[in-house]
C-alpha positions in Angstrom: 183.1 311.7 37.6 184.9 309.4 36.0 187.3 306.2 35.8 189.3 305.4 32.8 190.8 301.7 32.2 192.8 302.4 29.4 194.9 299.2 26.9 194.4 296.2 24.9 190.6 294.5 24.9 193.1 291.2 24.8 194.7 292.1 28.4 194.1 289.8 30.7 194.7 291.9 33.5 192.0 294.2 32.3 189.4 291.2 31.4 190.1 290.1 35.2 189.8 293.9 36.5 186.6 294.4 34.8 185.0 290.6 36.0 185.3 292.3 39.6 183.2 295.2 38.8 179.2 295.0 39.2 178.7 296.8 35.8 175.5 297.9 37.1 177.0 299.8 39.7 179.8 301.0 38.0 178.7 302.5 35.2 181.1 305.4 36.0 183.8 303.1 34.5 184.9 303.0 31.0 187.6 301.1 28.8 189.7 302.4 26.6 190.5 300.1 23.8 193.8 302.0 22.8 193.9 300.1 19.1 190.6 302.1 18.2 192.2 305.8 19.7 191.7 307.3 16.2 189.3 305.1 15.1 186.0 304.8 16.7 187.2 306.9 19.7 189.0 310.3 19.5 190.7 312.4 21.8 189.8 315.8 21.6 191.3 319.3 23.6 188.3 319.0 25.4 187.7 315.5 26.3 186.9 311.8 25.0 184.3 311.6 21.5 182.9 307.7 20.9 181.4 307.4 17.7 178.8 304.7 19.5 177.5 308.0 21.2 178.6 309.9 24.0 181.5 312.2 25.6 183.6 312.4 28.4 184.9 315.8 28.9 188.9 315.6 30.3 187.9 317.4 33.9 185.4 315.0 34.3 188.2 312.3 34.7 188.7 311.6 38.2 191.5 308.4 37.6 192.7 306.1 35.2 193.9 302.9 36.0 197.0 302.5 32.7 197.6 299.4 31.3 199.6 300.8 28.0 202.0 297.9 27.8 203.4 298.1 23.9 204.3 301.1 21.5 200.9 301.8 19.4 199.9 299.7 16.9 200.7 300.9 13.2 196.5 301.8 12.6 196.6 303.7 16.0 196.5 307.5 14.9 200.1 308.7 16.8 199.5 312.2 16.9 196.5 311.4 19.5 198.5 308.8 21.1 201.3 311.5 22.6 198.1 313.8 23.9 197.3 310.3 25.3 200.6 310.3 27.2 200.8 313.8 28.5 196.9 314.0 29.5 198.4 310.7 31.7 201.5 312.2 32.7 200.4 315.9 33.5 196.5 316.0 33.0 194.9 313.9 34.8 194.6 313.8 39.0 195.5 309.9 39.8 196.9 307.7 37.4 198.3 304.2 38.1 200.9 304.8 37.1 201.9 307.2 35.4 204.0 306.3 31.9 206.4 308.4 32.4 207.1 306.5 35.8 206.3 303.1 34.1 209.9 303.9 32.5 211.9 302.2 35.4 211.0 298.7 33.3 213.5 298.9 31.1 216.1 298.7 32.6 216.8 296.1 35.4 220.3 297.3 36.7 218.8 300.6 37.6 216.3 298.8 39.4 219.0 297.1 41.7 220.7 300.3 42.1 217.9 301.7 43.7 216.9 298.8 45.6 220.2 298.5 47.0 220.2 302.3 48.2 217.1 301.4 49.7 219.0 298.4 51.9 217.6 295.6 50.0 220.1 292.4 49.1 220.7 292.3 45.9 222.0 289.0 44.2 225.4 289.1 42.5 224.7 290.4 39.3 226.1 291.3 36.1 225.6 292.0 32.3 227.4 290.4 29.5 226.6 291.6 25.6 228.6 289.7 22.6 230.4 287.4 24.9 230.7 283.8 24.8 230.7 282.1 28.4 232.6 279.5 30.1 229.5 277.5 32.0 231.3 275.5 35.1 231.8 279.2 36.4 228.3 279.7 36.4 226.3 276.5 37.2 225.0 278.0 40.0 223.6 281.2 38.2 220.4 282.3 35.8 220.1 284.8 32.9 217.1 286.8 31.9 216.1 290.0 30.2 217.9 293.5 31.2 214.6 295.3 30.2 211.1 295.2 30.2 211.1 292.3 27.4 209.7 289.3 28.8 211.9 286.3 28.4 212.2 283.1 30.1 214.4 283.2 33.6 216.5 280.1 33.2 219.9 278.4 34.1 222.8 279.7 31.9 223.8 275.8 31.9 220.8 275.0 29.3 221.7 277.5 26.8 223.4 275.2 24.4 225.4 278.0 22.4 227.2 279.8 25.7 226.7 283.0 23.6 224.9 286.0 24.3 224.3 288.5 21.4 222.0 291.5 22.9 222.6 292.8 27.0 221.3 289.9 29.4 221.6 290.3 33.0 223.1 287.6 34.6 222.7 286.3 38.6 223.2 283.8 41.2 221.4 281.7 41.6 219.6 281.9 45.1 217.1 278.8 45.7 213.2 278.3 44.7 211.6 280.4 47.3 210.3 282.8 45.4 207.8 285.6 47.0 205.7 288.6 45.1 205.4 291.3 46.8 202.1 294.0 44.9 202.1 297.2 46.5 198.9 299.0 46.1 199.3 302.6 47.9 200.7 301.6 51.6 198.8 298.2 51.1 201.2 294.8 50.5 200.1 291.3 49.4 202.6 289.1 49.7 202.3 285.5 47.7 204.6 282.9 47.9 205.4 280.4 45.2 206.2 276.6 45.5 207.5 275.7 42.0 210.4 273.3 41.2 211.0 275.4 37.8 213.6 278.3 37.7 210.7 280.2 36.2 207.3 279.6 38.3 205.5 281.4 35.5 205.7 278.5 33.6 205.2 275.7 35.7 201.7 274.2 36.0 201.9 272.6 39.2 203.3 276.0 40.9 201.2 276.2 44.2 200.2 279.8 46.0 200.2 280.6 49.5 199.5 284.3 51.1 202.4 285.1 53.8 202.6 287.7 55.9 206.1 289.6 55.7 208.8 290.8 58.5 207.7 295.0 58.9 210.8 295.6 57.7 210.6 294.1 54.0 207.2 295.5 54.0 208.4 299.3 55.0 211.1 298.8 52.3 208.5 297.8 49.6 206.6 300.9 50.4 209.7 303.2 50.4 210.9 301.3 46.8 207.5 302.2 45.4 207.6 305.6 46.4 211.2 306.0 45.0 209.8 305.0 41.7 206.7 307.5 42.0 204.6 304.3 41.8 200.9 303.6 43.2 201.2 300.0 41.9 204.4 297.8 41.4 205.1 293.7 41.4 208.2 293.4 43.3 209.7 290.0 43.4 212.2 288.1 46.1 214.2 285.3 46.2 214.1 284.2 50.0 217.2 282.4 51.7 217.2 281.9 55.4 216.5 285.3 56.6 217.9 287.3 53.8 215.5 288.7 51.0 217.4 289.2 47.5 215.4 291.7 45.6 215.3 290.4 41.8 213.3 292.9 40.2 210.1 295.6 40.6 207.1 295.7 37.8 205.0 299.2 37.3 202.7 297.4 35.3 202.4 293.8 37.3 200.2 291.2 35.4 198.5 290.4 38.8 195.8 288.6 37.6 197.8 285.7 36.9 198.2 285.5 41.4 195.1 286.4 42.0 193.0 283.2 39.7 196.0 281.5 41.5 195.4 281.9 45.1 191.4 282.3 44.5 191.4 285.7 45.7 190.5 289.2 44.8 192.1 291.6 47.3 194.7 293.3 44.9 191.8 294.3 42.7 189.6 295.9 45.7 192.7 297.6 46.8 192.9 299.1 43.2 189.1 300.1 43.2 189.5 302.4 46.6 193.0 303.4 45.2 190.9 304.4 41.9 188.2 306.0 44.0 185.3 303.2 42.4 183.9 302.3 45.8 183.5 305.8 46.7 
């Protein structure tokens, strides 16, 4: 039987994945580059073709661990790209996650919604779209991205123009002490970051440290994961005094980039027994 690591050679996530794996051992795991689905690999009814040699038949697929981030490149043939997506989304047995679930990215007020059912704090937040804004109102809060587009979380006081042209999701701002939260299955990891930045992400000198979390954020992580029919999310915290303001949840978290920080691989073997590799 078995696994499929399906996205972009370029990932990093995947390169990281894949440095875990004693290829010797694993030989039961396979990469699919999606930019040569159509080219050099094809998706038949009845399974995987390489041209290098070789076939995987579709039942012989026991999980896939889905890293499909973008829409397909223009050379990607489409046609075999949608079988791609329902052989994820209705075919196969375990697939983290699913795309159809991943769908929960784009947009960030749903997110809150649901966290907020879930009894999470949630930050004061609102959207603004084609609005100039008055600044000494909101010293105090950050804008970012509404969807899954990446974009830089900063202080609405250092945007020069005061304007906002597409939807951005505006919050208050509540302090530095930012925490990740991966859920893998009913397994947490919880990371705290010490940066001075608004956005850690971009801040050399950010430092890591592994905390352990009150049972109750934990049990809400799970139950926030599950809401989303998720094996894997990113969820991430803004911590003030004993109150936990839920920012935002990943399906497709870019983990690596915590892991090289805090020296430490326990996310990834929590993905290989969710995956079924170590079996």
């Amino acid at each position: 039987m078995y696994t499929l690591v399906i996205g972009n050679q370029s990932d990093v996530v995947i390169r990281h994945f894949f440095s875990c794996i004693d290829a010797k051992k694993h030989r039961s795991v396979v990469f699919i580059d999606v930019n040569e689905i159509g080219v050099s690999i094809q998706i038949k009814q009845n399974g995987w073709v390489f041209l290098s040699g070789g076939e995987i038949p579709h039942n012989q697929v026991k999980s896939v661990y889905n890293r499909l981030l973008d829409a397909p490149s223009e050379g990607v043939n489409h046609h075999q790209y949608y079988f791609l997506s329902w052989l994820l989304d209705s075919f196969y047995p375990n697939v983290i996650n699913r795309p159809r679930d991943t769908l929960c990215n784009f947009s960030k007020t749903w997110q809150l919604m649901v966290a907020k059912k879930i009894g999470f704090t949630i930050p004061d937040s609102y959207v603004l779209a084609n609005e100039q804004y008055y600044v000494p109102t909101l010293h105090k809060e950050i804008y970012k991205s509404i969807s899954s587009h990446r974009s830089i979380v900063d202080h609405t006081d250092r945007n020069y123009r005061k304007q906002v042209h597409e939807p951005v999701l505006f919050q208050k701002d509540c302090g530095r002490f930012n925490v990740r939260v991966h859920v893998v299955g009913q397994q947490i990891f919880a990371t705290q970051l010490n940066s001075k930045s608004v956005d850690y992400r971009y801040d050399q000198a950010t430092q890591f440290q592994s905390i352990w979390l009150p049972k109750w954020v934990s049990d809400q992580c799970i139950m926030l994961n599950s809401a989303f029919n998720l094996y894997f999310s990113g969820i991430d915290f803004i911590v003030s005094g004993q109150d936990y303001f839920f920012l935002e949840i990943n399906p497709s978290p870019g983990y690596a980039y915590f892991e090289s920080g805090m020296n430490d691989n326990g996310i990834t073997i929590a993905l290989f027994d969710l995956l079924g590799i170590n079996d």
